[in-house]
N, C-alpha and C positions, 0 to 999 in steps of 0.2 A: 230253237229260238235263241238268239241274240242280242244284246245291249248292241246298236250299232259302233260303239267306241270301239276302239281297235284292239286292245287288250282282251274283251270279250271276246270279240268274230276271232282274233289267231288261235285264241287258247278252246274255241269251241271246233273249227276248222281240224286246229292238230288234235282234239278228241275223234271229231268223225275220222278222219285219215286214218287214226294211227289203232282203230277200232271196225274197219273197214265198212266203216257206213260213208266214205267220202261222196258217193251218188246221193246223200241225203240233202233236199233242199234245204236254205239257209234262209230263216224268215229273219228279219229285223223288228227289232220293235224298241220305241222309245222308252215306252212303260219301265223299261228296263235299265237305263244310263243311271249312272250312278248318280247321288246325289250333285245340285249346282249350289256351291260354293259361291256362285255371285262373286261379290267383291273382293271375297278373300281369297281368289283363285291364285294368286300372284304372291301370296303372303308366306313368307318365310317364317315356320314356327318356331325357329330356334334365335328369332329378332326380339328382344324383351323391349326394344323399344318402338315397333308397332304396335300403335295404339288401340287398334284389335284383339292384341292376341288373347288377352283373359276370355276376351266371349268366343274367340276361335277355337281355344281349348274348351271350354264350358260346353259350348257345342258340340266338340268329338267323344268328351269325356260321358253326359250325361246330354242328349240330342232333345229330350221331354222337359227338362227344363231351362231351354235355346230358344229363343225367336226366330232363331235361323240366320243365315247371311242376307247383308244387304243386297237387293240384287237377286237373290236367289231364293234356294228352298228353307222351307224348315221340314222338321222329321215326317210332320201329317202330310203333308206334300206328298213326300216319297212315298208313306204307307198308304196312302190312296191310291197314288198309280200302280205300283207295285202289284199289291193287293186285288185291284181290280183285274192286273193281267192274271195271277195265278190262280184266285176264283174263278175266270173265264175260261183259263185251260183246261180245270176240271172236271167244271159245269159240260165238256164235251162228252164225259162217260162213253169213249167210246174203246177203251180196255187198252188202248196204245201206249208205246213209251216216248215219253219227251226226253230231250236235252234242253235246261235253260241255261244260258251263258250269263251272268251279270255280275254284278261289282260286291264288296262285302259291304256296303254302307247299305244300298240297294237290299243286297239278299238278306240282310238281318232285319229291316225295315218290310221287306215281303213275309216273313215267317213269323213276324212276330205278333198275329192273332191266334199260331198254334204253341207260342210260349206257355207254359205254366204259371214263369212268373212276365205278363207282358210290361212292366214298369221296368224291366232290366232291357232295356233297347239292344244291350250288347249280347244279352244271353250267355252270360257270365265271363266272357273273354271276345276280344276281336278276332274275327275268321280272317286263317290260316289265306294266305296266298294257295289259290290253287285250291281250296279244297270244294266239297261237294255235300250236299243235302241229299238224302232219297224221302219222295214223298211218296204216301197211295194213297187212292181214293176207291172208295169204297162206299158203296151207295149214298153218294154224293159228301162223304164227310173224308177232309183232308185231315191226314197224320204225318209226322214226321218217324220215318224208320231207322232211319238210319243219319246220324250231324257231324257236320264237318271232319269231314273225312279225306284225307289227301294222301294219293300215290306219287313217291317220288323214285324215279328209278327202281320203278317194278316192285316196289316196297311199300305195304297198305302202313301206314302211322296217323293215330290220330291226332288233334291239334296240337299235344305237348311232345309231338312225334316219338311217341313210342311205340 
């Protein structure tokens, strides 16, 4: 499964490929597109005199205490579609392995009913470009095994790449 944005499908695409699952069908699903930014799609963070930017930061920085973009999402947004695609996947119990391809706004916003602390939206730091989650399920109860985790040139590191 795939975020239809293009960033997702390549970087899911060169996983099947370069994993020799390229024969596996590639489902899309919106549930998955990262967060909409609405009006502030266009907004240059490093502009002090867009009159946005404090709530644009405020937003990235701390998502739970944002109204969101105008125009677009807020945090619950996301974690409701999110949410509801990765519950759905698992409620299939049917002992198979997924690949989901999504965004880190997205995938922190999906995982973050199996946080510890779920008042930290970021889960203590922003995910890594490229990295990866492993979840299981196990009579119907979702865990995290394994958190952001990224290979780069054949070399396991995790998010402070060590």
């Amino acid at each position: 499964y795939s975020s239809p944005l293009i960033r997702s499908t390549e970087t899911v695409k060169t996983i099947l490929d370069r994993s020799g699952n390229n024969n596996t069908e590639l489902y899309l699903d919106d549930n998955l597109i990262e967060v909409d930014v609405g009006d502030w799609a266009l907004a240059n963070l490093g502009d002090e005199s867009n009159p946005s930017i404090t709530e644009i930061r405020q937003f990235f920085k701390d998502p739970f205490s944002s109204p969101g973009a105008p125009n677009g999402e807020n945090v619950h947004q996301v974690i409701k579609r999110t949410q509801a695609f990765i519950k759905n996947l698992a409620s299939k119990n049917d002992d198979k392995t997924y690949l989901v391809g999504t965004h880190g706004f997205a995938m922190r916003a999906m995982l973050n009913f199996l946080y510890e602390d779920k008042d930290d939206f970021w889960h203590g730091k922003v995910p890594y470009n490229c990295c990866f989650n492993i979840l299981e399920v196990k009579d119907g109860k979702i865990t995290i095994s394994d958190e952001d985790i990224c290979f780069y040139q054949g070399e396991k590191k995790d998010y402070y790449g060590k």
